[in-house]
C-alpha positions in Angstrom: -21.4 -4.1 20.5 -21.9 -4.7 17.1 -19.0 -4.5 14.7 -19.0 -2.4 11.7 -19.0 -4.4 8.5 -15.8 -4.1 5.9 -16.8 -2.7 2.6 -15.1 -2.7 -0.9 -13.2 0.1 0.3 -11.9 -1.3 3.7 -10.4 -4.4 1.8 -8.8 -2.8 -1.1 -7.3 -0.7 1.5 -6.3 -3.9 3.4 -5.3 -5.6 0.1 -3.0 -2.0 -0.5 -1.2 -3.3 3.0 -0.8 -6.3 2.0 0.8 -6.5 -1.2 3.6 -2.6 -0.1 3.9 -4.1 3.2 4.5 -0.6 4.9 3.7 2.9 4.3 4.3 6.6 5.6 1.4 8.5 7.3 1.0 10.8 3.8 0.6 7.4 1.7 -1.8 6.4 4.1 -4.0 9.0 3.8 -3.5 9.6 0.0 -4.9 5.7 -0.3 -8.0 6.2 2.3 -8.5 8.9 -0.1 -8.9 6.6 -3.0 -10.4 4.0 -1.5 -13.4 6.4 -0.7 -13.3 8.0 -4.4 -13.5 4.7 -5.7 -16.3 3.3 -3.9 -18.3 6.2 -3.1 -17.9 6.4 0.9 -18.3 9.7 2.0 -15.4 11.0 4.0 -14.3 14.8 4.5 -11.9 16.6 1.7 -9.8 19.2 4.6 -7.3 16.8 5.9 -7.6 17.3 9.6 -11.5 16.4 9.5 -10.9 13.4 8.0 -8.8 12.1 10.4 -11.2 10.5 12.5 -13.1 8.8 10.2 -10.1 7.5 8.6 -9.0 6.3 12.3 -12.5 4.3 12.7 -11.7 2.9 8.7 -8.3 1.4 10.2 -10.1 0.2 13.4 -13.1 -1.4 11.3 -10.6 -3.3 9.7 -7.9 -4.5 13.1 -11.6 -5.7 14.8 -11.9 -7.7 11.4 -8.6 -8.9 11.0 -7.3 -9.1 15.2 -9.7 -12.9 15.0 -6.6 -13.8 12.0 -3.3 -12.1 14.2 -3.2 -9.5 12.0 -3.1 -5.9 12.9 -2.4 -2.4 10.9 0.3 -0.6 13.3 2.4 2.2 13.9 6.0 2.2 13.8 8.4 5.3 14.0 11.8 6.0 12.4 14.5 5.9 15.2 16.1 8.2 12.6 13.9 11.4 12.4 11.0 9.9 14.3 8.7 10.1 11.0 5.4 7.6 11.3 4.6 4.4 9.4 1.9 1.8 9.2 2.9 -1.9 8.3 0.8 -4.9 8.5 1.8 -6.9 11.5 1.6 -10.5 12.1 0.9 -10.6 15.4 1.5 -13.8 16.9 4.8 -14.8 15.6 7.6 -13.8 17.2 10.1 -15.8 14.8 12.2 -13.8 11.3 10.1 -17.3 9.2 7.3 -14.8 8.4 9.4 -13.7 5.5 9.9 -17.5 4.2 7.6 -17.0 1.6 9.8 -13.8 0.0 12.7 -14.8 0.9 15.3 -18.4 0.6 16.2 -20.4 3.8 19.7 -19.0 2.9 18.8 -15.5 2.3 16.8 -15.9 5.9 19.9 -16.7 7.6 21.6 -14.3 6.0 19.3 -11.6 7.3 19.3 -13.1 11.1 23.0 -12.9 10.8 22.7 -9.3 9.3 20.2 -8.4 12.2 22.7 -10.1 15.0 25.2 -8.3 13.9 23.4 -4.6 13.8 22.7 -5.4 17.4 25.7 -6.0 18.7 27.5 -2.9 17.1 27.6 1.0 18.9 25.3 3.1 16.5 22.8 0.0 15.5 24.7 0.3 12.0 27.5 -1.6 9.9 29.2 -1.4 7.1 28.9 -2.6 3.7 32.2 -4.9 4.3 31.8 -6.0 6.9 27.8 -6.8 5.9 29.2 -8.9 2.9 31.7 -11.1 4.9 28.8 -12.9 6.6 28.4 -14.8 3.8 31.2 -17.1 5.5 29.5 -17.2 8.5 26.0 -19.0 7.1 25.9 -22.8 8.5 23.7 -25.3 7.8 22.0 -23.5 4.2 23.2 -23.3 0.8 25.8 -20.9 0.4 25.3 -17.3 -0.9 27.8 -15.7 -2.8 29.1 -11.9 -2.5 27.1 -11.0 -5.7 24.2 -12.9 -3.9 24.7 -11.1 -1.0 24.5 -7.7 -2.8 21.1 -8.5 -4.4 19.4 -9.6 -1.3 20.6 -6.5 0.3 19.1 -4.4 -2.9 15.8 -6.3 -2.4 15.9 -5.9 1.6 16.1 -2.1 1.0 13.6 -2.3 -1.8 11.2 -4.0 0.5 12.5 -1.7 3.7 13.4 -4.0 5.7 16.9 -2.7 5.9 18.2 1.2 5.1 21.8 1.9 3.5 22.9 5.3 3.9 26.0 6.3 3.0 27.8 2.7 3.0 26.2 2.2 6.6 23.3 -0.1 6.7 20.6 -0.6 9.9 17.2 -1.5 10.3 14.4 0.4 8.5 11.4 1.0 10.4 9.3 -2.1 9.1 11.8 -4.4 10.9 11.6 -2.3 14.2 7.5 -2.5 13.6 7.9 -6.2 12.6 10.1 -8.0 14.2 10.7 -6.3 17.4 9.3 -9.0 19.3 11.8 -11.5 17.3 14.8 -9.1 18.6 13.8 -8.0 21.9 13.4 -12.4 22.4 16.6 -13.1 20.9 18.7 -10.5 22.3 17.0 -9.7 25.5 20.2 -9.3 27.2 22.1 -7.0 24.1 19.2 -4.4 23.3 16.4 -1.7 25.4 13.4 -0.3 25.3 13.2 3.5 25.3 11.8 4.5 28.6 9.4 6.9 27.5 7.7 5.2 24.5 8.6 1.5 26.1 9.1 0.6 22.2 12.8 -1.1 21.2 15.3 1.2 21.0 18.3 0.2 18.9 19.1 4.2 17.8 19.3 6.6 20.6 20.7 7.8 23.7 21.7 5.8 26.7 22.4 7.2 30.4 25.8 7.0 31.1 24.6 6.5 34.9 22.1 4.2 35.3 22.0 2.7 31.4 18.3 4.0 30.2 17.3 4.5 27.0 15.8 6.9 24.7 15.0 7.1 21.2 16.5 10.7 19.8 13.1 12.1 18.5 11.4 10.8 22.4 14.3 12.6 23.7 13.8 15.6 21.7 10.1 15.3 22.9 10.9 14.9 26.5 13.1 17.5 27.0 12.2 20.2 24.4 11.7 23.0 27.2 14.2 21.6 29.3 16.8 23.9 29.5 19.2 21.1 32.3 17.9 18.1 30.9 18.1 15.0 34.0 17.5 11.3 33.1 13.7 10.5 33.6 14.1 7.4 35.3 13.1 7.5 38.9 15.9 7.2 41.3 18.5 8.5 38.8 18.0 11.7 38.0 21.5 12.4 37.0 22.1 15.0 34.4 21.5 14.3 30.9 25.0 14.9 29.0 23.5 14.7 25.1 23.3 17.5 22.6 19.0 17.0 22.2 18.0 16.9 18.8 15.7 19.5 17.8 12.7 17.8 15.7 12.8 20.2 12.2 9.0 19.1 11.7 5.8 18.4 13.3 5.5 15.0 12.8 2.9 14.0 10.6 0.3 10.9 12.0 -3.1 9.1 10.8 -4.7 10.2 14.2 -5.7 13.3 15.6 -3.3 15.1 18.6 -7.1 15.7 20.0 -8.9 14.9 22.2 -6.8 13.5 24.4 -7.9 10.1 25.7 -8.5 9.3 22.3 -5.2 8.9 21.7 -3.8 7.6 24.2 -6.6 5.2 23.3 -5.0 4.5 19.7 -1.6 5.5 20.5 -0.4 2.3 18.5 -2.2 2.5 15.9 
């Protein structure tokens, strides 16, 4: 088969990517707007008929950029289940992909940040306790508290990292970027949500047999469920969470319809 060519419009798109890093599924479209505004490509003005020629503009350019690891992907908030699309290295597995934003000491910083989101109960810490790692680095220049504070500003600027209300956790770039990083790291500390099979830091666990769900695939799952059971096969045991009710429909790049096209692009 013979692959579409990238335009103008495809690599200012791709450059748009490259330099925010991440964006939500309304900045996505707003820029595929632009793109084809700017360089003349026709494309539908109502929203939901451009969604499939805005899904074959992000495919054009994964086919072109796959060849490099490189790949535009969906990630979802494990706060309110809300869609983004980072650029994603894909054949690193390793936190040095930052390297060129960040110091070997700010890096380590970050990993330690990262270990210790982890290992706590909600996948969140607190601004204190966040600070005090700066004891903890080995083997790199030393950060200070007010060094510390800055790299946080710029790894929230950069949404890498969330703080919300003096708790900080991952932001959905890192879920979307460095999940492979984490789930090789701490293979034996952190799950993947059984339903979406995506990392699952934020969620519910069974209190029988230990699976886990994101809130907004639990919410999914058991919407019409009036006695909710754990979906994992030989379980079954009843499912003791309040389940979040989604306030929203959630708002994507790619069409709900037809079906097998997207499960097709269900990552994307």
């Amino acid at each position: 088969k013979i692959m579409t060519q990238m335009n103008d419009g495809h690599r200012l798109f791709l450059q748009s990517f490259m330099s925010r890093g991440i964006l939500n599924a309304k900045e996505v479209k707003q820029l595929f707007k632009i793109c084809c505004l700017k360089y003349k490509i026709p494309h539908p003005e109502n929203e939901r008929e451009a969604q499939a020629p805005l899904l074959e503009f992000v495919r054009t350019i994964n086919n072109h950029i796959e060849p490099f690891h490189m790949q535009i992907r969906k990630g979802v908030s494990e706060d309110d289940g809300s869609s983004s699309y980072g650029l994603v290295c894909t054949s690193e597995s390793t936190i040095t992909k930052l390297a060129s934003d960040y110091t070997p000491s700010e890096l380590e910083f970050f990993k330690k940040l990262i270990e210790i989101i982890v290992a706590s109960d909600n996948a969140e810490v607190g601004s204190t306790e966040t600070l005090n790692l700066v004891s903890r680095l080995e083997n790199v220049k030393k950060l200070s508290k007010d060094d510390a504070e800055d790299l946080l500003s710029r790894l929230e600027t950069n949404k890498w990292i969330k703080m919300t209300h003096g708790k900080i956790s991952l932001a959905t770039r890192s879920l979307l970027e460095l999940d492979q990083y984490i789930l090789e790291i701490y293979q034996d500390d952190v799950e993947k949500c059984n339903i979406c099979k995506k990392l699952c830091l934020k969620g519910q666990t069974c209190p029988s047999c230990g699976t886990k769900l994101h809130f907004h695939c639990a919410s999914k799952l058991f919407e019409k469920e009036e006695n909710p059971k754990c979906p994992k096969q030989g379980c079954k045991k009843a499912w003791p969470y309040e389940i979040r009710r989604t306030p929203r429909k959630e708002e994507t790049i790619y069409s709900r319809t037809p079906e097998k096209s997207q499960k097709r692009k269900a990552d994307v």
